[in-house]
N, C-alpha and C positions, 0 to 999 in steps of 0.2 A: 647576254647572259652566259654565264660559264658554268661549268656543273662544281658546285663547288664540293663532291663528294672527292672529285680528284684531287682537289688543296688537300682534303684531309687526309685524303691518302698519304699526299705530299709529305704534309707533316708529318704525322708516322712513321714516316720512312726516317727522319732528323733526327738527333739526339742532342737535347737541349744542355750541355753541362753549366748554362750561367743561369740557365732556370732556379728558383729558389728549391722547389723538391728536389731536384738534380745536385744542387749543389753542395746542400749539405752532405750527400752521401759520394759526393766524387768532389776532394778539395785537390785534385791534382791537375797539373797545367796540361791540358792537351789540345795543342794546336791541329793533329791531326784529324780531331774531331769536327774542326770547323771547314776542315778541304774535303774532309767526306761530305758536309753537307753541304756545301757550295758544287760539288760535281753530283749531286743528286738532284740540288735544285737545278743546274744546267743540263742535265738529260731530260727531265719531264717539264721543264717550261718549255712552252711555246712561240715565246717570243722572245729577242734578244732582248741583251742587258739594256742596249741603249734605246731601244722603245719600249723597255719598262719603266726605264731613268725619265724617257720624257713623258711618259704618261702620267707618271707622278710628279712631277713639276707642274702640269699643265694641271691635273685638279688642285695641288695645295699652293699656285698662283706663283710659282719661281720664275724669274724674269730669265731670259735666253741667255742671259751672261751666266748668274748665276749658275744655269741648265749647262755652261759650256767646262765653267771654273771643278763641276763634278767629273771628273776620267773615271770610271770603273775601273779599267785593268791595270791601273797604277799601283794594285794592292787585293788581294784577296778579300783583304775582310770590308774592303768596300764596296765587291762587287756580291758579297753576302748581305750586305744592310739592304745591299737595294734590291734584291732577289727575296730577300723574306718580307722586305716591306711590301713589295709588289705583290706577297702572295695571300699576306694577311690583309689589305688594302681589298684585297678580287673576295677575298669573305666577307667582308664588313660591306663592301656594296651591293653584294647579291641577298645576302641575308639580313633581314629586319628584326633585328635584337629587339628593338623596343616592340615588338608586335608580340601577340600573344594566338597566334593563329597558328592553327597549325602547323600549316607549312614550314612557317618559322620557326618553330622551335628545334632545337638539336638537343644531342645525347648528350652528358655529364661527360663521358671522354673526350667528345669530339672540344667543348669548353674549355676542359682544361687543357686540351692541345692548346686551344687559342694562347691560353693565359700564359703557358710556361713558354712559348711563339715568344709574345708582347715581353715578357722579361729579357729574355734573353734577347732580342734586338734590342731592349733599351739600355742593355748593358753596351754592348758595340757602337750605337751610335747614338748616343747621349753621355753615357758616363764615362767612355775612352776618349771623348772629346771636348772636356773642359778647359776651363781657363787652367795654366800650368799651376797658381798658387793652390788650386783647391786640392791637389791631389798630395800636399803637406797633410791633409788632412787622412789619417789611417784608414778611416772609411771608405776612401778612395784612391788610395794611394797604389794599392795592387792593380790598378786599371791604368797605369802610367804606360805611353809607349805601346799601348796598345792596336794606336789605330793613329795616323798623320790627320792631326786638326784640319778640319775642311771647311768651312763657313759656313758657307751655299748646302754642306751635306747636312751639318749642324742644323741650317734654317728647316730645310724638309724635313728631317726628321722630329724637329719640336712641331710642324704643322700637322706632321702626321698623327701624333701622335692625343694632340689638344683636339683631333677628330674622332680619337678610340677612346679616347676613356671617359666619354660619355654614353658608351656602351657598361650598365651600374651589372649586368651578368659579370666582365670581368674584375667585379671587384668583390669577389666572395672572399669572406675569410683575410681580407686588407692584402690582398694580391697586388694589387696598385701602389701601396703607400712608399714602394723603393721607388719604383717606376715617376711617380709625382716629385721624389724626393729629388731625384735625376735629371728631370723635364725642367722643375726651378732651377738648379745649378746650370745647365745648360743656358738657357733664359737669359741669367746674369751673365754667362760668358761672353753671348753676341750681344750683348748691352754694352758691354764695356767697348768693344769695337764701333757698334753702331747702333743707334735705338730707330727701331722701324714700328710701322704700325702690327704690323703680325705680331713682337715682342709683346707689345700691349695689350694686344689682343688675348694672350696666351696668359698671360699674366691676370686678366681680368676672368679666366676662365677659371683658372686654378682658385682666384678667390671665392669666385663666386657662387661655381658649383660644386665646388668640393669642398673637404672640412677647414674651417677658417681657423679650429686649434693645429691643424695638421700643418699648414702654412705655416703659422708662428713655428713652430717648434724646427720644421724642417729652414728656418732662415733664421733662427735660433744658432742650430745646428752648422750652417756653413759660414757664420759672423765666429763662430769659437775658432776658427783656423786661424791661422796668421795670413793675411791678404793684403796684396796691393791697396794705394790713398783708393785708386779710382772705385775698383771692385769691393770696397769696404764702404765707401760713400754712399753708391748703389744697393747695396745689400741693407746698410743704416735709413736712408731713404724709403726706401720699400716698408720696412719695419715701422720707422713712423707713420707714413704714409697711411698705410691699411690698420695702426693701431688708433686713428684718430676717424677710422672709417663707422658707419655702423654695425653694433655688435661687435667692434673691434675688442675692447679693452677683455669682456666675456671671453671672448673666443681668446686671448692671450695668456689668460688667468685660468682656463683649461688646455692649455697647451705646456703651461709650466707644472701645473698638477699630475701632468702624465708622468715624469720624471721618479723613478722609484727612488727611495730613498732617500730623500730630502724632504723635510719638515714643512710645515704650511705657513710656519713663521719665516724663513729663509727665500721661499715663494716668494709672500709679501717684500718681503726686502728687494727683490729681484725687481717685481713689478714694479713698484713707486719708486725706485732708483730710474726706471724706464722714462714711466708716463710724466712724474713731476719732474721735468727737466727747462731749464732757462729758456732752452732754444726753442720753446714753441712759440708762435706766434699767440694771443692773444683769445682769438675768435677758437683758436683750437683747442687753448685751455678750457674755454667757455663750454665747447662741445664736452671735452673728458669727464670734467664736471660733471654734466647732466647725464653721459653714458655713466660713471661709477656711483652716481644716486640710483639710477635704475638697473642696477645690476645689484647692490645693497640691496634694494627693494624686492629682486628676483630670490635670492640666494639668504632669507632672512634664517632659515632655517636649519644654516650649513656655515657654522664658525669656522669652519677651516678657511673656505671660499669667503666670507665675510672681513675674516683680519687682512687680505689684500685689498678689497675698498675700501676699509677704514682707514687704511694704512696710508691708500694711495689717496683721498681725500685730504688727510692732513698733511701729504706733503704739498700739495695744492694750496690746499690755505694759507700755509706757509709761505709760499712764491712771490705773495705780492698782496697790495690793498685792494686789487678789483677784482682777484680772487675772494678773496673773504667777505669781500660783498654781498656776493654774487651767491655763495653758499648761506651768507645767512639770508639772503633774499628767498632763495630755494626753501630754508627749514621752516621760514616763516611761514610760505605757501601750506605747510603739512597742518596748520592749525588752525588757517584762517575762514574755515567752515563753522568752528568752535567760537572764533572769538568776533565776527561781523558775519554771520550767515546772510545769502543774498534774499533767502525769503523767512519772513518771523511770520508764520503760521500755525497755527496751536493745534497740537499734535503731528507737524510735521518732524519725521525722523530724518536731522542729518547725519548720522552715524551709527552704523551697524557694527554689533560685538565685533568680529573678527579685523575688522577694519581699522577701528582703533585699538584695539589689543597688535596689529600689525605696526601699526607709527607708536606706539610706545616701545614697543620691540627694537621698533631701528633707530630709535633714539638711547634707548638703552646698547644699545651695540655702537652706535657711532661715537657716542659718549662717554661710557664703562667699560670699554672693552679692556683699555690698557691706561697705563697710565703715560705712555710714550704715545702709542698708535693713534689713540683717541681725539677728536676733535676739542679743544680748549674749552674746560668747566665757566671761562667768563662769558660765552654766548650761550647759557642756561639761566643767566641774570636774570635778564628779560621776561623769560617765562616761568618762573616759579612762582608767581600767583597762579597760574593757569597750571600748572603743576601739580602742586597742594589742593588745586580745586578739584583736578580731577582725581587725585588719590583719594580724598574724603569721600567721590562719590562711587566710588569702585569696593563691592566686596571685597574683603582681606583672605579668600581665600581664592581670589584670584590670581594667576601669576603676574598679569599686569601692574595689580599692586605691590607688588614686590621691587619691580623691574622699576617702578614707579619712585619708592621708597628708595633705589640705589642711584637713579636719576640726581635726586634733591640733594639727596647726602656728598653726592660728588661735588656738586655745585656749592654747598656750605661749607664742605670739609676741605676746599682747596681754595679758601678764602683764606685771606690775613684774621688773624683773632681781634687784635688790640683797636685796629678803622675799619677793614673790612666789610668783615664780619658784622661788626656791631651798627653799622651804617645801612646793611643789606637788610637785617632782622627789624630797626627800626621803621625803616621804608615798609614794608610787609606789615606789620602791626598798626603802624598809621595808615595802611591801605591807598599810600599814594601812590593809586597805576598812570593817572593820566601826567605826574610832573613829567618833565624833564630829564632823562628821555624816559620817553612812555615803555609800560611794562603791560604785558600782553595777559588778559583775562577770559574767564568764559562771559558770551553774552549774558547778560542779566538776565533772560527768560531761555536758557540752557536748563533742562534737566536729562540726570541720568535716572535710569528706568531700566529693571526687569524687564528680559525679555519675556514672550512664552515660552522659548528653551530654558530649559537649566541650567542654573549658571552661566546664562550671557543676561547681556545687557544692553540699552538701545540707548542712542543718545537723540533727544524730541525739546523741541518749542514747547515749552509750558504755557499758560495762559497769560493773559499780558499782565496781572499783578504778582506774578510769581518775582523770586527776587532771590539771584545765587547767595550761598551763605556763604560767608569768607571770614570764619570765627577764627583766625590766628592764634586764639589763645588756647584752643581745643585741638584745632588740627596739627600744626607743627609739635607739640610736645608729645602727640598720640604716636604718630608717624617713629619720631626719634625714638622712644620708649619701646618701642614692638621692634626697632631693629637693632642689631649688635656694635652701633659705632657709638662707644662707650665715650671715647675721645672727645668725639663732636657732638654728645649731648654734654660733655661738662663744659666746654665753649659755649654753646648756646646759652646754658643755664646760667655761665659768668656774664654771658653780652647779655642776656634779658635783665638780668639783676642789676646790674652798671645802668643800664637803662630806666629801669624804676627808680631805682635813687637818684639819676636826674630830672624824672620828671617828678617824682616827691618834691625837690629842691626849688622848682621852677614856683614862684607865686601863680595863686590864681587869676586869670583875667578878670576884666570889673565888670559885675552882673547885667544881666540887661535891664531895664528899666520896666520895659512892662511886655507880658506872653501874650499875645494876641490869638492863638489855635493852639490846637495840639500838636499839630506838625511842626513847628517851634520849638513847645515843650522836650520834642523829642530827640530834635535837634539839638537845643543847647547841654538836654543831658546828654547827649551822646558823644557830643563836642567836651564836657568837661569828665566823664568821667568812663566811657567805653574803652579807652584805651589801657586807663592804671585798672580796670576791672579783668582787661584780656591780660595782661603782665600776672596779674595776680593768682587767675586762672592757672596760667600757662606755670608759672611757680609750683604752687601748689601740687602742680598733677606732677611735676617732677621731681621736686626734693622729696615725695614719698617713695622714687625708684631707689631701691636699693641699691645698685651695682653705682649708680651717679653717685653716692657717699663717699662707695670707695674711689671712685677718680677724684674726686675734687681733693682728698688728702695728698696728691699727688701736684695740685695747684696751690697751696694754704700761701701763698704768698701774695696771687692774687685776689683771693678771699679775700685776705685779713685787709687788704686796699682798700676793695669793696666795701669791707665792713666797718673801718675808719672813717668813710667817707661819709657813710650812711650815722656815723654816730654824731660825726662834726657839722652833719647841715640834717638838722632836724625840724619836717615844718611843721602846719599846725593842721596839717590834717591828720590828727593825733589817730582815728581809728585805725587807717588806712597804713602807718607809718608802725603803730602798734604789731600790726600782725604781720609784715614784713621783716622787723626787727625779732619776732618771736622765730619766723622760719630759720633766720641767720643765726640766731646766737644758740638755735636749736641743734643746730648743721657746727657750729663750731665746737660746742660742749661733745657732739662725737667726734670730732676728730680730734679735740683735744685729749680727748678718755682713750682713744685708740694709737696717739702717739706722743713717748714721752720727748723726741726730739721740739716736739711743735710747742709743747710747753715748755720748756727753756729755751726757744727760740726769742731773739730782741722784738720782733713784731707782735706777738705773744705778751710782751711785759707792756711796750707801749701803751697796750691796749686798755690795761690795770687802770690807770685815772677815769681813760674815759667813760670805761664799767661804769662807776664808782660814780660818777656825774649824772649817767642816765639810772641808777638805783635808786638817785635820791629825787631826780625831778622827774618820775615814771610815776604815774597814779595804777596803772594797770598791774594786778598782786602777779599776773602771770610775766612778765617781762620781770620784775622784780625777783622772783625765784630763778627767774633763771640767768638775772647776772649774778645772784647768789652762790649758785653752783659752780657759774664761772670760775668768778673769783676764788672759791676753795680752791679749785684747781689748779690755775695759776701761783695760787700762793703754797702749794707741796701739800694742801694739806688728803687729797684725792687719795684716795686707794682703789684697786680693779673691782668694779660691782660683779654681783652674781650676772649680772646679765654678759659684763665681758669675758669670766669665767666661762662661759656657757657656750660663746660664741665657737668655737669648733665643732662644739658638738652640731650646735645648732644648723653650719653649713656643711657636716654629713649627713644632718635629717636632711634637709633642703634639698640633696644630687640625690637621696636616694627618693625620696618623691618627686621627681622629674620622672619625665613622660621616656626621657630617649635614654636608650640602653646603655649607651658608652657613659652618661652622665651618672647612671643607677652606679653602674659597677666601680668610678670612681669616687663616690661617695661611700660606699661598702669597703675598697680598701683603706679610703680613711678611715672609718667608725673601725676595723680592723686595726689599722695601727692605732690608736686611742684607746682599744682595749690593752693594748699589747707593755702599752707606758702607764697604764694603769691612772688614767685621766679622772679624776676625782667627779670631773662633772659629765663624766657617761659612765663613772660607777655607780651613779646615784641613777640614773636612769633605766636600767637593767630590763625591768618591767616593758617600757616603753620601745625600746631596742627590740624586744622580742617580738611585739604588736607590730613594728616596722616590719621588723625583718619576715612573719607571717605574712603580710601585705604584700612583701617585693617576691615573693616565694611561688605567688601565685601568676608571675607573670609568665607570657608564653615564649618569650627569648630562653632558649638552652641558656644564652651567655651571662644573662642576668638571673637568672633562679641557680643556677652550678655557681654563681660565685658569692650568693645568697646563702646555699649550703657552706662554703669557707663563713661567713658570717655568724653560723652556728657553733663550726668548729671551734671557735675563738671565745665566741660570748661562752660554752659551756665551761672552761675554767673558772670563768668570774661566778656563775649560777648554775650549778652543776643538775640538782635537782629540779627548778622549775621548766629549764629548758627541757629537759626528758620528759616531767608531766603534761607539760605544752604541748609536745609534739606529737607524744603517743594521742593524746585527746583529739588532735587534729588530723591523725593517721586514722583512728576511728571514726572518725563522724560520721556517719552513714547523707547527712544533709550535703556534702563538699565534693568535689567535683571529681571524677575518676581521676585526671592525669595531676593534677593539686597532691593528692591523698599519696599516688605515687612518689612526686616530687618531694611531699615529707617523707616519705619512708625510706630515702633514699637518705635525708639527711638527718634521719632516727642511726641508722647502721654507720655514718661516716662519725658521728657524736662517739657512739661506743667505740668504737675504732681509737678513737683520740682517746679517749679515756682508757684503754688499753684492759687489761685487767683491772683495773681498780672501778671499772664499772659493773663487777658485780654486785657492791652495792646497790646497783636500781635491776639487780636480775629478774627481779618478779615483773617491774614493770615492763624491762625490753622485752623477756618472755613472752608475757602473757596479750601485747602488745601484737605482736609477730603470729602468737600462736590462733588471738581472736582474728585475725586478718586470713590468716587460712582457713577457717570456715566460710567464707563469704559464698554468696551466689555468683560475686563477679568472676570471671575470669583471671582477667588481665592482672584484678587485684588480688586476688588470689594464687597466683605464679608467683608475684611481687612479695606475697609477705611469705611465700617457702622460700623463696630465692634468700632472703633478708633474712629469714631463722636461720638459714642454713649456714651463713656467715658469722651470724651472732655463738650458732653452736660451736665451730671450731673456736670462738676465742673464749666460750664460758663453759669448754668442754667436761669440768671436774663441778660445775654449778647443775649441772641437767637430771641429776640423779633423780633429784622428788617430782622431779617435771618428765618422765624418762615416757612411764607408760602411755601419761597423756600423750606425748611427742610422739610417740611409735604405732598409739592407733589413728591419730591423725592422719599420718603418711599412711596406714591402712586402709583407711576410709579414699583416702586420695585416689590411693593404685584402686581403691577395687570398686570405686562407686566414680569414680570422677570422670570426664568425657573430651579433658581439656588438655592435649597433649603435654606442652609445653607445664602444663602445672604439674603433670604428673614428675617430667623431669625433674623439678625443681622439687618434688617431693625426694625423690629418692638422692638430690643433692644432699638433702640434710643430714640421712643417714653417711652419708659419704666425708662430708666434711667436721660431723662429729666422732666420726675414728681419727679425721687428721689431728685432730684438736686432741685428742689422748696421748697425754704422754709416757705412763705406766697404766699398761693393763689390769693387772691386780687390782687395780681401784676400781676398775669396771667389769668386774666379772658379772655381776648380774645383768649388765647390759647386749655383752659381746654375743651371746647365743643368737639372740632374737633379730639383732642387727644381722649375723651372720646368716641366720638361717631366709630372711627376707631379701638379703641382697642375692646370694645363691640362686633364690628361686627366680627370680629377674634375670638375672646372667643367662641362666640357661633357657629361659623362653625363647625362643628360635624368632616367635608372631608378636614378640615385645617389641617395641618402639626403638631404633637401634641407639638413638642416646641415649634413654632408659639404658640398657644393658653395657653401654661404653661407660655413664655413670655408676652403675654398680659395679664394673669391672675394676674400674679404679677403685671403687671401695673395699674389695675383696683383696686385691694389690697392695693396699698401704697396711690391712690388720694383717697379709701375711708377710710385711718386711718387721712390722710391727714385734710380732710373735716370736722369727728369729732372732729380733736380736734381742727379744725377752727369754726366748731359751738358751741363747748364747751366754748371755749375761751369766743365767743360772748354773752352766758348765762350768765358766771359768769360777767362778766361785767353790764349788765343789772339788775343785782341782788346785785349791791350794794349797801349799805346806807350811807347814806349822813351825816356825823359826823361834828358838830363844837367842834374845840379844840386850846384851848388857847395856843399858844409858848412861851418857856422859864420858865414854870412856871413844877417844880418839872420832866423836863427831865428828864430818863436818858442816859448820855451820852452811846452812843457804843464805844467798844472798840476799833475800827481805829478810833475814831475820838476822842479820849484821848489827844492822842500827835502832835494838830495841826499845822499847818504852824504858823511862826511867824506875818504872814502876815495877818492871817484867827482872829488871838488872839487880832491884833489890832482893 
């Protein structure tokens, strides 16, 4: 044992300048600093250099050559490495860091002596002695020639070292991380010389006990230098090596994330340039694989972290065919509890909400993320029965359904339209999962079930005659219709359609002969007409979406195909072909109303005979009227109905009855501009407009009720009086909601605003309006309608005269009974901005006393409310600039002289009166 209080002394006595606290505050080179502490360490050690040298060989296991190849006195700063290693080596074995016992522990000073110790020796004998190429690298470049490469010194001091920094005290505060940084460059340097088991050793320790993003980054970090074939080999090596380890690919993908300033997309790129690379073997791929599905699966939560395995996934798949296998053998596994569970027992739960709300999730990420990054939409084939099944069975206000919906849509919308597509939809609708190749389903006695939580849900073994529902004709049109891919609903709805008129076209097979059960029965009706009944369904529930109208105007070429084909093979299941033909020629009559290109188009004319053939052999009066109309159409004789007249208007009713706010407010700038061009068919509307615009008035968006008030602003030129009886009646209602009643009153004073002076015409109602709102018990509404008088006063300041006294004891009653600060302000605003609003005194002589004398006595109240009294101060301000220049006026008047001057005689003219009227000349 040694007292190890005298090390600490020791240290103490040193002054670390390659220490990190040290070094930022002293960046200047002083060697004399390191002969101080080398003649400090040589007077209080006790033993020489060279039975310190061999003592430290002898524990970190240096052979006697190596022990020979070290000279300490061949150099100072070598006989410093081996004096401080000997002294922080004599602490670390007397003292038990890892203990928690008394004895053991030491003071916060005496620690960080250790730590700034351990730096600054690993700067001398590790970082002064790298391989030459590494110190190209600026990081290291100021430690060149610091110290003559030793081998043997190099070997002890990486041993010593892979025996301290398992001591987790000195790594407070990432005190280590240069230190590790330094230990791996070293490492590679005796590598490239020679590989020994210690090498290995030390390399296995760095992996394994310490951070495995810190690893990457720091061999990250010495591969960016320019290096020798060999030491570039080694360092690439290593990199694969430990990226194909466990937790490898993780711990790489937080080693690049550390990097400030770089995007999580550029990351990705880094990484999957890495991992999907030619040169792995096989079996390694196979591993990566399965490490970046479970890393996906970790990291579900965290898009940033997510688009590097997604990323790095598809370049894997990409690689080869027994990659791609191998991953869809993987995705398969994620369903196959779903579609062959090991036990069918009734009421057994295979799947719990979070659980599968988690594999829809990573399939939605592996599959939707990007349209580059993403794993290929044709391995989603397969499982869009199972797909569809479980979106039908999923509330819609779940987000899995969503996730679910963007799933399917990927996989249909990045099909071919014309085979694809229409091949894919068939298959689906005929329910053929088991052809060739088979397409993945939920087990027939699957159901989804309400949890007892809220909004989850369990997935359970039904009873054995339970039977999954797989109505095609219900669920795929619901799914497309609830989402916004416009595109790939009017594809589906051309492949469905194309599809029914081939199988219209197909003859019947030849009846059976004789039904023996009902199970029969229900099979052959199911066999002849389940399928043209799903088609029909699935139609049906989509040619009533609006927004599908307007795509398909956008397609009328493959329409009109469509439509031709359907009129040239007509069979004889006349009901069935009847009401098909009504959908079409339904679907055609708007878009022919809605463009005149399409009716002069040659497919358009073609169409005239065959009209005209199916009018005459059509028994049905409804197919009949309506190639009736057609044909007008066609042949010029069409004019725009009120209904296409209307149509504007009709989609800025439509946005302003929408739920979301950006939609409200773009439907109000239209109905705005519409007012604005003086649109005949929301002139006629006016009434209706107003009931809208009431309606959207009450919403609690600032953004949509403020631009609702612009909606008044505008409607009041076209209906100047209703809009003011309207509103005032809605400002009063005593039934209507406080901040509603505000929100109109708000847009009562911006109306009159707009109407400028010329709304004194509705003076009695804005008055009396504003004035009944200031009596209230409320508050808040009561502040509202002074504030709003007091506004109205300055612009109908010469209208107030018969309304003058009521106005004045109003504001009396205010100031002397009311308890409501803010209203009282707002009272005595009124008197204030009714002097702004006078423009000649004289006209108000009987008012200015009473005003004067009431605002006066506010002013001077000392215990008045101090806006009160700033309020009337201004008002006292404006009648006395008011008065000078009403007395001014009257001076210069009085002070003019009395000129005779003879007219016509040597005027001259002004320049507007040059070019006078012909009338003026005569």
């Amino acid at each position: 044992m040694i007292n190890t209080a005298k090390c600490f002394a020791l240290l103490e006595s040193l002054k670390f300048n390659k220490a990190l606290a040290n070094k930022a505050n002293n960046n200047s080179e002083t060697p004399a600093a390191l002969r101080n502490n080398l003649l400090i360490l040589e007077k209080y050690a006790k033993l020489e250099i060279d039975q310190q040298l061999h003592e430290l060989c002898e524990v970190y296991v240096l052979t006697a050559k190596q022990e020979a190849s070290i000279v300490p006195g061949e150099e100072p700063t070598i006989s410093y490495i081996v004096r401080l290693q000997h002294v922080l080596h004599s602490i670390t074995r007397n003292i038990n860091f890892h203990s928690d016992a008394k004895e053991d522990l030491i003071s916060v000073a005496h620690l960080k002596l250790c730590i700034q110790a351990t730096q600054e020796l690993s700067y001398y004998s590790l970082r002064c002695q790298l391989h030459k190429d590494f110190y190209k690298s600026p990081i290291f470049h100021e430690a060149q020639g610091k110290v003559k490469a030793n081998s043997s010194l190099l070997l002890l001091s990486i041993q010593f070292f892979v025996n301290l920094l398992p001591i987790r005290q000195f790594h407070l505060a990432n005190s280590m991380e240069l230190v590790q940084r330094d230990l791996l460059a070293a490492i590679m340097s005796l590598r490239v010389e020679e590989d020994s088991e210690h090498l290995e050793k030390a390399i296995s320790y760095l992996w394994q006990q310490e951070s495995k993003a810190d690893f990457f980054r720091h061999i990250l970090l010495l591969k960016a230098t320019p290096l020798c074939t060999p030491l570039a080999n080694i360092l690439h090596h290593q990199l694969l090596g430990k990226l194909n380890s466990p937790h490898g690919f993780s711990s790489f993908v937080d080693a690049l994330q550390q990097t400030p300033n770089v995007s999580p997309t550029r990351n990705a790129e880094i990484v999957a340039s890495i991992v999907a690379r030619k040169g792995f073997f096989q079996l390694a791929q196979e591993k990566m694989i399965l490490q970046v599905l479970e890393y996906c699966k970790f990291y579900l939560q965290d898009p940033d972290k997510m688009c590097a395995g997604v990323l790095s996934l598809r370049r894997l798949y990409n690689l080869n065919n027994t990659n791609q296998k191998q991953i869809e053998k993987t995705l398969s596994k994620h369903w196959e509890n779903l579609i062959n569970p090991e036990d069918v027992i009734s009421g057994l739960i295979l799947m719990e909400h979070h659980e599968l709300c988690n594999r829809i999730l990573l399939w939605q990420h592996l599959f939707c993320s990007s349209s580059v990054a993403c794993l290929p939409s044709n391995l989603l084939i397969p499982y869009l029965p199972l797909l569809l099944q479980l979106y039908d069975g999923l509330p819609l206000e779940l987000p899995a359904t969503s996730q679910l919906s963007g799933i399917i849509s990927r996989c249909l919308d990045n099909r071919e339209r014309e085979k694809e597509l229409a091949e894919v939809l068939q298959r689906l609708f005929k329910w053929e999962v088991q052809e060739e190749p088979p397409w993945k389903s939920l087990h027939p006695r699957i159901l989804i079930l309400p949890s007892s939580n809220i909004n989850e849900i369990q997935v359970k073994v039904a009873h054995k005659d339970h039977q999954v529902d797989h109505e095609m004709g219900r669920i795929l049109p619901g799914m497309l219709l609830s989402s916004s891919h416009l595109a790939l609903t009017c594809n589906v709805f051309l492949a469905l359609l194309g599809f029914m008129g081939n199988q219209l076209k197909q003859k019947s097979a030849a009846g059976v002969d004789f039904i023996s059960s009902e199970t029969e029965l229900k099979d052959f009706l199911h066999s002849k007409y389940q399928l043209k009944l799903d088609l029909l369904i699935a139609l049906n529930q989509m040619v009533a979406h609006q927004p599908l109208r307007a795509q398909l105007a956008l397609h009328t070429k493959e329409f009109l195909r469509i439509l031709k084909d359907l009129l040239v093979h007509q069979s004889g299941q006349q009901e069935t072909m009847d009401h098909i033909l009504l959908i079409v020629l339904n679907l055609l009559q708007e878009l022919l109303e809605g463009s005149e290109d399409l009716q002069l188009s040659e497919g358009t004319k073609e169409l005239k005979e065959q009209l005209q053939q199916l009018g005459l052999q059509s028994s049905n009066p409804l197919v009949q009227q309506s190639v009736k109309s057609l044909l007008t159409i066609i042949q010029g004789a069409w004019r725009p109905s009120e209904a296409i007249k209307m149509q504007p208007f009709q989609k800025a009713r439509s946005l302003i009855e929408e739920k979301q706010s950006h939609l409200q407010v773009y439907g109000i700038q239209m109905m705005i501009e519409l007012l604005k061009k003086k649109n005949p068919a929301v002139m006629s509307q006016g009434h209706l407009i107003i009931a809208l615009a009431l309606t959207t008035l009450k919403d609690k968006e600032s953004y949509t009720f403020l631009n609702c008030v612009r909606l008044f602003v505008s409607l009041v030129h076209v209906m100047e009086s209703e809009v003011l009886d309207k509103l005032s009646d809605e400002y009063l209602s005593e039934t209507a909601e406080l901040d509603y009643r505000l929100v109109v009153g708000e847009a009562v004073l911006k109306v009159a605003q707009e109407l400028g002076p010329l709304c004194y015409r509705y003076k009695v109602v804005l008055l009396n309006c504003f004035m009944h709102g200031s009596r209230s018990p409320l508050h808040e509404f009561r502040m509202s309608a002074f504030a709003n008088l007091a506004q109205l006063c300055r612009l109908l300041a010469y209208q107030v005269q018969n309304f003058f006294q009521e106005l004045l004891q109003l504001v009396n009653n205010e100031l002397s009974t009311g308890s409501f600060v803010p209203a009282k302000r707002a009272a005595v605003l009124v008197l204030a901005e009714l002097l702004n609003g006078m423009d000649n005194l004289l006209d108000y002589q009987d008012m200015l006393l009473p005003i004067y004398r009431l605002l006066r006595a506010i002013e001077s109240e000392e215990s008045c409310d101090p806006q009160m009294r700033q309020h009337a101060a201004n008002g006292l301000k404006i009648l006395n600039e008011k008065c000078r220049k009403l007395i001014q006026s009257s001076l210069e008047e009085n002070s003019l002289q009395k000129q005779i001057k003879v007219l016509g005689i040597r005027d001259e003219v002004s320049p507007q009166r040059k070019n006078r009227h012909i009338l003026e000349l005569n």
